[in-house]
C-alpha positions in Angstrom: 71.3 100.2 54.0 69.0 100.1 51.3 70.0 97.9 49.4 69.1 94.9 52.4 65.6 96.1 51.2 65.4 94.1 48.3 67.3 90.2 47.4 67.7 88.7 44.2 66.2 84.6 44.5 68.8 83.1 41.7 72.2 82.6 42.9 75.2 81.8 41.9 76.9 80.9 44.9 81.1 79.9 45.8 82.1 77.4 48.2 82.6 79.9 51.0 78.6 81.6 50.7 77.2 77.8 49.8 78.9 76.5 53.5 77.6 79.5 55.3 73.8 79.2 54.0 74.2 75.9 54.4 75.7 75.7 58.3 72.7 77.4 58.9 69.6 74.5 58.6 67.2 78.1 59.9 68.6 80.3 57.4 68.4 77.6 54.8 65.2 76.3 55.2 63.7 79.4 55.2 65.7 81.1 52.2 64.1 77.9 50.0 60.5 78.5 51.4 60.8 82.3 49.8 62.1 80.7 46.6 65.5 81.7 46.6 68.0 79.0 44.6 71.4 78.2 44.5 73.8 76.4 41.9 77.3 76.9 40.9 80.2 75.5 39.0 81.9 71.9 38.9 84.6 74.3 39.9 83.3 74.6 43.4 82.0 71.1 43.3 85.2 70.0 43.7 86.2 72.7 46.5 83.6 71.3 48.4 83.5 67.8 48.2 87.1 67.0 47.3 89.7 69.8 47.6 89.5 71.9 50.7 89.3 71.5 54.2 90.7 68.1 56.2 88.3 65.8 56.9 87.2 67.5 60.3 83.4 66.5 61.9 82.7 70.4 60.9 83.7 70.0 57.1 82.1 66.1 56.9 79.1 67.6 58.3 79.1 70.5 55.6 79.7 67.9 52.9 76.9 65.4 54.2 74.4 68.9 53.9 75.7 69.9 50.7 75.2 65.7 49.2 71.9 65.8 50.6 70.5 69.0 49.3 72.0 68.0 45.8 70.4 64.5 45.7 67.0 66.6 46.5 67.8 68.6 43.7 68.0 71.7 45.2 71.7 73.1 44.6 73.3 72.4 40.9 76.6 72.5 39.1 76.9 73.4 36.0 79.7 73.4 33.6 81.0 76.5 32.4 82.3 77.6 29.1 85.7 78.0 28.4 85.6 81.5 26.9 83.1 82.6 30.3 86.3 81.6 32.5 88.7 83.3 30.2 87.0 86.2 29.9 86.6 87.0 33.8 90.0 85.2 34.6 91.9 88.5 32.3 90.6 90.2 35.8 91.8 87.7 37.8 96.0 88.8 38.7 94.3 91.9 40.2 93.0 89.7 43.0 93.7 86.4 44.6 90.8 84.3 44.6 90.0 80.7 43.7 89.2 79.4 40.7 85.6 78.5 42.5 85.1 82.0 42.8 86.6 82.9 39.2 84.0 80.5 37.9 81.0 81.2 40.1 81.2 85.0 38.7 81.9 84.0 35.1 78.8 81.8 35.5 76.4 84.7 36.9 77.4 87.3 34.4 76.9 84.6 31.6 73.0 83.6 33.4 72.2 87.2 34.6 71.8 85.5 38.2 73.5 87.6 41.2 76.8 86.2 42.8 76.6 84.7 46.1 79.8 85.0 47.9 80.9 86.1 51.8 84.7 86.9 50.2 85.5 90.4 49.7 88.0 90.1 47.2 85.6 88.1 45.2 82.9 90.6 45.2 85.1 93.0 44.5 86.1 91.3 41.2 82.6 90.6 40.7 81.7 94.0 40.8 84.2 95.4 38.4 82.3 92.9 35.7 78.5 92.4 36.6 76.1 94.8 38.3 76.5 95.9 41.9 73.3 95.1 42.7 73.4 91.8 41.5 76.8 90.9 43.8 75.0 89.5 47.0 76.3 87.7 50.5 75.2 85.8 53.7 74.4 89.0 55.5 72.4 90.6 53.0 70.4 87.5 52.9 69.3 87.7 56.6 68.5 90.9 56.9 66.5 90.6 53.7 64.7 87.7 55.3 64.0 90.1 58.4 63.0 93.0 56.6 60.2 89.9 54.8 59.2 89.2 58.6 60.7 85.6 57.2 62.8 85.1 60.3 63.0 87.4 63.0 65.2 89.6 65.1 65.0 86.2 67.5 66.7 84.1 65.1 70.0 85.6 64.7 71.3 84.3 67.9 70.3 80.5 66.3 71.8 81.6 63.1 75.3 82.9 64.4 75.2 79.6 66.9 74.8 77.2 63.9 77.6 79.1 62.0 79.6 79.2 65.1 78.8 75.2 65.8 80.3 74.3 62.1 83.9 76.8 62.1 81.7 79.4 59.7 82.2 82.9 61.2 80.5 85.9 59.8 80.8 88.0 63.1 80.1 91.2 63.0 78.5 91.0 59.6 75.7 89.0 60.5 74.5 91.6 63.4 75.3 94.3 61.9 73.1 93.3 58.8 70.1 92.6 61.2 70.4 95.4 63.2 70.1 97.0 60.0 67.1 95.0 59.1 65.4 96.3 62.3 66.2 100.2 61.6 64.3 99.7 57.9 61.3 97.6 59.2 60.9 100.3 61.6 61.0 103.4 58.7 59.0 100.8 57.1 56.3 100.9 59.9 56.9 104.5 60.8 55.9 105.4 56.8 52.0 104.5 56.5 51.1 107.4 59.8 53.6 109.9 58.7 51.8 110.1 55.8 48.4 110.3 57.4 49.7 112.9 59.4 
């Protein structure tokens, strides 16, 4: 629970985390007014513009957000070195993940930036090679941006609703982070007149 209490603002991010933040125009537009960024590989460049999904309204929609946020120059892909990949990818028969994923961590261990991902099995791999703290998801980001008094306890029903709207579903992570969000403001509040007591 504590660890909702603090958020690292440069991100590495996969194609599952940068669709989620991104389904999301609230939880976007308020994670860029706190500063936090996002980048990634040409890896998951190409899962998100030309490999997965069909071409449902849902994933167009996702790939029209993701064009336009790139054109503003707000999300990045960078190419990563060979010997980065090959280095994390000697983990990678322990788990099955995508090579978006494989790069995405290779990419914030090599930067010291935190990994952004809402796949278990890729912060799990991330974990075993960069710091815990700096392995970070959708959740975390929400309650984090409660517990700033960012967006409020208000705004989760908008926030599941928009993931709901574009086939994203982080149910019951996304309430579970803010109701943990609401139980540390509170400690948070309760601290200052325990101490005067």
């Amino acid at each position: 629970m504590n660890s909702y209490s603090t958020f690292k603002l440069l991100n590495v991010a996969d194609t599952c985390a940068l669709w989620n933040v991104l389904a999301s125009p609230l939880l976007y537009r308020n994670a860029r007014a706190v500063g936090m960024s996002l980048s990634s590989t040409q890896f998951v460049r190409y899962e998100c513009l030309h490999k997965r999904g069909a071409n449902s309204p849902e994933w167009n929609e996702l790939r029209n957000r993701l064009r336009d946020r790139m054109a503003a120059g707000e999300i990045i892909f960078c190419d990563i070195e060979l010997e980065d990949l090959q280095e994390v990818a000697s983990l990678e028969g322990r788990l099955a993940i995508s090579k978006g994923e494989l790069s995405s961590i290779a990419w914030a261990k090599r930067t010291g930036q935190s990994f952004f991902s809402d796949d278990r099995k890729a912060k799990r791999l991330a974990e075993s090679v960069i710091d815990h703290a700096l392995v970070q998801d959708t959740p975390h980001l929400c309650a984090w941006l409660c517990i700033q008094g960012t967006i409020h306890e208000h705004d989760e029903g908008q926030i599941r609703s928009d993931l709901r709207s574009l086939n994203r579903f982080l149910d019951p992570h996304i309430s579970n982070a803010f109701r943990s969000a609401l139980e540390i403001r509170l400690m948070n509040q309760m601290q200052p007149r325990s101490d005067q007591a």
